[in-house]
Jmol script that loads the backbone (N, CA, C; Angstrom):
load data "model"
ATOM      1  N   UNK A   1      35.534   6.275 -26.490  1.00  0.00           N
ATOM      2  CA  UNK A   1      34.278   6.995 -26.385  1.00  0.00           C
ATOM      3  C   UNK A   1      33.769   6.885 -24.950  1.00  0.00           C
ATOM      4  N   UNK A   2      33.316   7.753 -24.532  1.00  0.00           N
ATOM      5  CA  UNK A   2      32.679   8.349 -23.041  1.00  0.00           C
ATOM      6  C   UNK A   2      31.293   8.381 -23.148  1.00  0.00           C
ATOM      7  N   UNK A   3      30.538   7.959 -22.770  1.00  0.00           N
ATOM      8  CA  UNK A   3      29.025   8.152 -22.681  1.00  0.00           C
ATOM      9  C   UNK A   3      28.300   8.731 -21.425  1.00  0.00           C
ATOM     10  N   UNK A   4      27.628   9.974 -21.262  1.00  0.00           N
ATOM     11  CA  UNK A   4      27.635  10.233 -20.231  1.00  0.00           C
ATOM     12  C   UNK A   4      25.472  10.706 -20.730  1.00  0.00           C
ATOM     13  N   UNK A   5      25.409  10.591 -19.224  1.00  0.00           N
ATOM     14  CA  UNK A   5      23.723  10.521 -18.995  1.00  0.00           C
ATOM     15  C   UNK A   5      23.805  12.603 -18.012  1.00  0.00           C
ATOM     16  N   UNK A   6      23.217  13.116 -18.444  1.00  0.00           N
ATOM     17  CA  UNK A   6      22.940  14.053 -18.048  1.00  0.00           C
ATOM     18  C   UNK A   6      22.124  14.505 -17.341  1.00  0.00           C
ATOM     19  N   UNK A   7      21.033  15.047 -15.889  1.00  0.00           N
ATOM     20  CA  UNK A   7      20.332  15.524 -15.215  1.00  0.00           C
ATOM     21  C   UNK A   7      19.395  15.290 -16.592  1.00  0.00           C
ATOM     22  N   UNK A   8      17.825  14.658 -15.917  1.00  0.00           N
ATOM     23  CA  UNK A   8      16.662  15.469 -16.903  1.00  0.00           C
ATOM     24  C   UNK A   8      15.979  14.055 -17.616  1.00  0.00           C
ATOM     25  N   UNK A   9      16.707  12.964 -17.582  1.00  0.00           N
ATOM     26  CA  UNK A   9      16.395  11.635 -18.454  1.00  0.00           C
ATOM     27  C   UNK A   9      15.224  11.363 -17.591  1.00  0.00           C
ATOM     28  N   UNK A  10      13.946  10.824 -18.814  1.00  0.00           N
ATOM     29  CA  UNK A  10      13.091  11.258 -18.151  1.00  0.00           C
ATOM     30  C   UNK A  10      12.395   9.327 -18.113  1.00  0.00           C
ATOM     31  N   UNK A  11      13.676   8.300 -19.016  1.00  0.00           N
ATOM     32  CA  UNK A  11      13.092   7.381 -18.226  1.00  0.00           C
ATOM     33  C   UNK A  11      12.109   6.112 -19.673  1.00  0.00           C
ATOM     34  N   UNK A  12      12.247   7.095 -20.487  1.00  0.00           N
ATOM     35  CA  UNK A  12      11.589   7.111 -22.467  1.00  0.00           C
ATOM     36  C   UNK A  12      12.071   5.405 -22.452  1.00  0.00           C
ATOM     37  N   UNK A  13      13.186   5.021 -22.507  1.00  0.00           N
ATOM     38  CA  UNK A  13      13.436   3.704 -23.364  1.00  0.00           C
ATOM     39  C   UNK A  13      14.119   3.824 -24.492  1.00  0.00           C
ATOM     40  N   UNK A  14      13.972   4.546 -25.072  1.00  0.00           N
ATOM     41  CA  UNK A  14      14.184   4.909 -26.446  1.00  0.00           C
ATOM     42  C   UNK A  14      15.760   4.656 -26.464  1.00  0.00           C
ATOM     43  N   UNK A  15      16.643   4.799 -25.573  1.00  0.00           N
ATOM     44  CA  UNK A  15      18.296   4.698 -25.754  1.00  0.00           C
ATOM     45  C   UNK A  15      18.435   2.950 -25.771  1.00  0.00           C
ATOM     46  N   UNK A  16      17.477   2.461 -25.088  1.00  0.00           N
ATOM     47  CA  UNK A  16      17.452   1.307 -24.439  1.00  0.00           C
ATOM     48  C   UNK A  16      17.036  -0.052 -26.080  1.00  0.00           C
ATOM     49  N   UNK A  17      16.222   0.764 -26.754  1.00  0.00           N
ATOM     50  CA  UNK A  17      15.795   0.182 -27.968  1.00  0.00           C
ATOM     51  C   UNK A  17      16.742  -0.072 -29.253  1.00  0.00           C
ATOM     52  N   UNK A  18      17.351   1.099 -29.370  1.00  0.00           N
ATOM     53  CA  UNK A  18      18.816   1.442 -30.031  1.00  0.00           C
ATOM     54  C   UNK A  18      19.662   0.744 -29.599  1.00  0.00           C
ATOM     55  N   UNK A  19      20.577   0.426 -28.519  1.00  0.00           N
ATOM     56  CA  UNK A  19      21.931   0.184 -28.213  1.00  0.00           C
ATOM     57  C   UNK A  19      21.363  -0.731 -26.370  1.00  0.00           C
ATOM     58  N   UNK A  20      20.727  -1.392 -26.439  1.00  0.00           N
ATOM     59  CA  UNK A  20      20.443  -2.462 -25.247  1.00  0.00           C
ATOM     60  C   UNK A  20      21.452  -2.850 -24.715  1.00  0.00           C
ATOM     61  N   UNK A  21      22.457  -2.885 -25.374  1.00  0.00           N
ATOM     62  CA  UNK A  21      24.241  -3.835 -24.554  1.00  0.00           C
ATOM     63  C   UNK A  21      24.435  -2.965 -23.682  1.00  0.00           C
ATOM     64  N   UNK A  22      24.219  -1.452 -24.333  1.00  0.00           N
ATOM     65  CA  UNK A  22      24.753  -0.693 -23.528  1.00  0.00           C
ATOM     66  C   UNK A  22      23.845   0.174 -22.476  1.00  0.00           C
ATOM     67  N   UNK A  23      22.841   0.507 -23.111  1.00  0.00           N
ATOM     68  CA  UNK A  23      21.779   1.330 -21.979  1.00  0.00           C
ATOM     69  C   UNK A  23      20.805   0.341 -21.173  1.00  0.00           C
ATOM     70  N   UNK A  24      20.790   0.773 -20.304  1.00  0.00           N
ATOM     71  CA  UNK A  24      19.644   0.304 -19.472  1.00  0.00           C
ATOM     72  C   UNK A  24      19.042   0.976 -18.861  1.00  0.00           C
ATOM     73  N   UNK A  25      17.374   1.105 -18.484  1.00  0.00           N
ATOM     74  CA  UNK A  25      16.873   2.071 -18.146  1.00  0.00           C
ATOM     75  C   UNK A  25      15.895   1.182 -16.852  1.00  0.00           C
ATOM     76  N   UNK A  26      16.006   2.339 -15.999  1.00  0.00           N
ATOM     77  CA  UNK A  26      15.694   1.811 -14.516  1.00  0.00           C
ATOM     78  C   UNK A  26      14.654   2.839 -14.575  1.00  0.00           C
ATOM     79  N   UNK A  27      14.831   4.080 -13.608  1.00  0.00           N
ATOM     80  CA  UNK A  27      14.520   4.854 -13.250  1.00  0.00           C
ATOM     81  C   UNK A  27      14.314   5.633 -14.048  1.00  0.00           C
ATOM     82  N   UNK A  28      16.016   5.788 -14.152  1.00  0.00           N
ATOM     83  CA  UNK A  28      16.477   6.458 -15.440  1.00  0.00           C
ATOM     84  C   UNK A  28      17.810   5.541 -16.060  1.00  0.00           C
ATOM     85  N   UNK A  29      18.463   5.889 -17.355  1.00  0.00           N
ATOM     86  CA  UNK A  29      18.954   5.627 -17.934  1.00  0.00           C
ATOM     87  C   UNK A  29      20.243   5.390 -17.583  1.00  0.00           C
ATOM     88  N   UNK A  30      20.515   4.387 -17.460  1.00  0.00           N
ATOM     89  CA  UNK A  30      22.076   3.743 -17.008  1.00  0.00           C
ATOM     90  C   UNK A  30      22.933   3.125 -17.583  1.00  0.00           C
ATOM     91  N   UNK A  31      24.546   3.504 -18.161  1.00  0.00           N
ATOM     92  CA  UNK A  31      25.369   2.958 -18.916  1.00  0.00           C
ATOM     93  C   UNK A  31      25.742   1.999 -18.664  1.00  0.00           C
ATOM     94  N   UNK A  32      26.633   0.957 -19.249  1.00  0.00           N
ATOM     95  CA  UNK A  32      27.406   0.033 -19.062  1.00  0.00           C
ATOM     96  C   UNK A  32      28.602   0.591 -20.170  1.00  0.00           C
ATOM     97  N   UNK A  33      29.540   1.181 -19.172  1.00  0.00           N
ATOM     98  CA  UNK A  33      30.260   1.388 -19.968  1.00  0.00           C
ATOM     99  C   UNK A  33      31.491   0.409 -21.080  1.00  0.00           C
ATOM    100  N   UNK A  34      31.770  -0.984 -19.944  1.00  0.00           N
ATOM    101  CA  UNK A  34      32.188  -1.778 -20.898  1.00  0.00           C
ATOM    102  C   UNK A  34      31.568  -2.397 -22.327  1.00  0.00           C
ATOM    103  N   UNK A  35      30.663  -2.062 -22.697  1.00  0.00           N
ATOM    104  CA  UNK A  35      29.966  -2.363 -24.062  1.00  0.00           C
ATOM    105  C   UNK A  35      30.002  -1.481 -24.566  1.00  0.00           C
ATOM    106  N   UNK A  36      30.642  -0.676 -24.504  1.00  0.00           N
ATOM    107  CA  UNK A  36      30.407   0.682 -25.416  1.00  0.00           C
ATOM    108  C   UNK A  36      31.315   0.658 -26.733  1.00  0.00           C
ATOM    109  N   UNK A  37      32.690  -0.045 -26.177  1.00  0.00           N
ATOM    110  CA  UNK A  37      33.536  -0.378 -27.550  1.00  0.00           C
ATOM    111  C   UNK A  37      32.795  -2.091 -28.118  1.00  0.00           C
ATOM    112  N   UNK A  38      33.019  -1.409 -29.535  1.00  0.00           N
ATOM    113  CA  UNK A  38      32.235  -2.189 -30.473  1.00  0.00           C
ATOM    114  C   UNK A  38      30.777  -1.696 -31.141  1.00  0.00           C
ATOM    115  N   UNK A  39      29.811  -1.046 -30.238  1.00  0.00           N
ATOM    116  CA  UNK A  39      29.001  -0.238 -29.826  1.00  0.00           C
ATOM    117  C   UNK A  39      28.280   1.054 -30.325  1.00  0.00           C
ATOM    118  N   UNK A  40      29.534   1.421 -31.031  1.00  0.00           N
ATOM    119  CA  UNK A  40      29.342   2.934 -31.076  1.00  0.00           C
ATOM    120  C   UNK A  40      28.529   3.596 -31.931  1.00  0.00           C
ATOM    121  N   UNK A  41      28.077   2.381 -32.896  1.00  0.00           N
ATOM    122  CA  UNK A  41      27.040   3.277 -33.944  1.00  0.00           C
ATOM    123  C   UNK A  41      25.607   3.147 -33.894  1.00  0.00           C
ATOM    124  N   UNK A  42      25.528   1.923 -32.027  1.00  0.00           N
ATOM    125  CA  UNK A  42      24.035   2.532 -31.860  1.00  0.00           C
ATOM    126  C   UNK A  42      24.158   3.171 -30.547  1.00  0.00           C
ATOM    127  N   UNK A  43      24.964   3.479 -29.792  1.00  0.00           N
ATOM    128  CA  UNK A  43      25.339   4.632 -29.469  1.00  0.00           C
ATOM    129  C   UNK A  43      25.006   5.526 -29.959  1.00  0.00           C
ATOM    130  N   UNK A  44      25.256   6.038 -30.930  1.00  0.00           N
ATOM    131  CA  UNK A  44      25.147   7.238 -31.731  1.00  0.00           C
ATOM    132  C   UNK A  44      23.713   7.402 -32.123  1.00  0.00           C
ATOM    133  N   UNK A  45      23.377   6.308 -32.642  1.00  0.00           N
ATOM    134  CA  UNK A  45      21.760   5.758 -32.690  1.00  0.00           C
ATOM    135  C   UNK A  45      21.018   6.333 -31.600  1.00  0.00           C
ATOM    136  N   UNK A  46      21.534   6.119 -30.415  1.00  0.00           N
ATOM    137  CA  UNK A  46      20.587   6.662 -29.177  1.00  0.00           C
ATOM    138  C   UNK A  46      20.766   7.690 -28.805  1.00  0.00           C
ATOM    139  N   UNK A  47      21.473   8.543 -28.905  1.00  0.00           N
ATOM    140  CA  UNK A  47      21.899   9.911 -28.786  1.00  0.00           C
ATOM    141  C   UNK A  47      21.286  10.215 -29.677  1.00  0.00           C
ATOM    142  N   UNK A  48      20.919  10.282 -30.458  1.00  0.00           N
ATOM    143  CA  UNK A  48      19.887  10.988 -31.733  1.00  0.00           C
ATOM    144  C   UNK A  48      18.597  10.604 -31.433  1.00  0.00           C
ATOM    145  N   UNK A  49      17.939   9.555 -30.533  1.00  0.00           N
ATOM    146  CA  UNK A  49      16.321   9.123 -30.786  1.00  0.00           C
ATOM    147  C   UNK A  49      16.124   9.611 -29.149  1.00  0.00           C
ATOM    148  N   UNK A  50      17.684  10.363 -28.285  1.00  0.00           N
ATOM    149  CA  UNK A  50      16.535  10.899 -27.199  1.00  0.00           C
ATOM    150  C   UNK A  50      16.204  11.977 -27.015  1.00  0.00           C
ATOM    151  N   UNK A  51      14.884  12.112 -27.054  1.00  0.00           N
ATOM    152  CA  UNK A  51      13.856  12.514 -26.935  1.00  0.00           C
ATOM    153  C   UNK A  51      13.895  14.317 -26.025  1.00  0.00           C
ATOM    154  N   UNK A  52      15.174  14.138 -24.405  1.00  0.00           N
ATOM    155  CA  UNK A  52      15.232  15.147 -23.999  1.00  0.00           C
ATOM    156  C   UNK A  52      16.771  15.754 -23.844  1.00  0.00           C
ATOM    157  N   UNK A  53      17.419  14.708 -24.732  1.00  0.00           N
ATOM    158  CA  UNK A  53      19.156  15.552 -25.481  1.00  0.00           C
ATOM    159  C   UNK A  53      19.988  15.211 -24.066  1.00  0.00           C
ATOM    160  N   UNK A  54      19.221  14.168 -23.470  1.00  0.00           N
ATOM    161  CA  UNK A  54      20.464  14.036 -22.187  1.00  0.00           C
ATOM    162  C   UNK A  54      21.756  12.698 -22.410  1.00  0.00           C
ATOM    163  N   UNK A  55      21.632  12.356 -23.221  1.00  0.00           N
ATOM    164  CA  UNK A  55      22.821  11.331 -23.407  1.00  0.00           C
ATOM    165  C   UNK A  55      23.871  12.193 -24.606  1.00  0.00           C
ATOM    166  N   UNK A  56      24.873  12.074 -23.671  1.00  0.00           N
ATOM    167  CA  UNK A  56      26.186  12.881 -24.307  1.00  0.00           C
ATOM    168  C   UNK A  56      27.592  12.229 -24.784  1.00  0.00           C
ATOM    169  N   UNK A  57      28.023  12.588 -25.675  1.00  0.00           N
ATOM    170  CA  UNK A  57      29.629  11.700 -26.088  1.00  0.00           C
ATOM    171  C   UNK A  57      30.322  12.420 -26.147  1.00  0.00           C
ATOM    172  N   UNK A  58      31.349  11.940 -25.271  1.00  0.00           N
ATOM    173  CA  UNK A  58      32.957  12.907 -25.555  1.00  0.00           C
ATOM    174  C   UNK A  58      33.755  11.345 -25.400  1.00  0.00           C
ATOM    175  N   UNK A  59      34.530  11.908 -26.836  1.00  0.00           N
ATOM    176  CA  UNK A  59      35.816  11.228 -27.651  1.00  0.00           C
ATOM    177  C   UNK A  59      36.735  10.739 -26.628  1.00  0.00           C
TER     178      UNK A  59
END
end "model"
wireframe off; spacefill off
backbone 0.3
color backbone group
């Protein structure tokens, strides 16, 4: 799984509340991509609670 942050993150938290191993939010929203395996179903979790549809998954 690929996690990618898209133009537009406006900075919410909300990915950060869901899946913390993996998001971190600065500015804006920043992966760690080594936590992502194991991960993936609040991953998925945070991709659904943001707010402006900028966190993306490709397989």
């Amino acid at each position: 799984m690929k996690v990618i942050i898209e133009e537009g993150c406006i900075g919410c938290g909300a990915c950060e509340s869901f899946c913390a191993d993996v998001f971190k939010v600065e500015d804006v929203c920043v992966v760690n991509e080594a936590n992502i395996a194991g991960n993936e179903d609040c991953v998925k979790d945070a991709v659904d609670a943001c707010p402006v549809s900028v966190i993306k998954i490709s397989e």
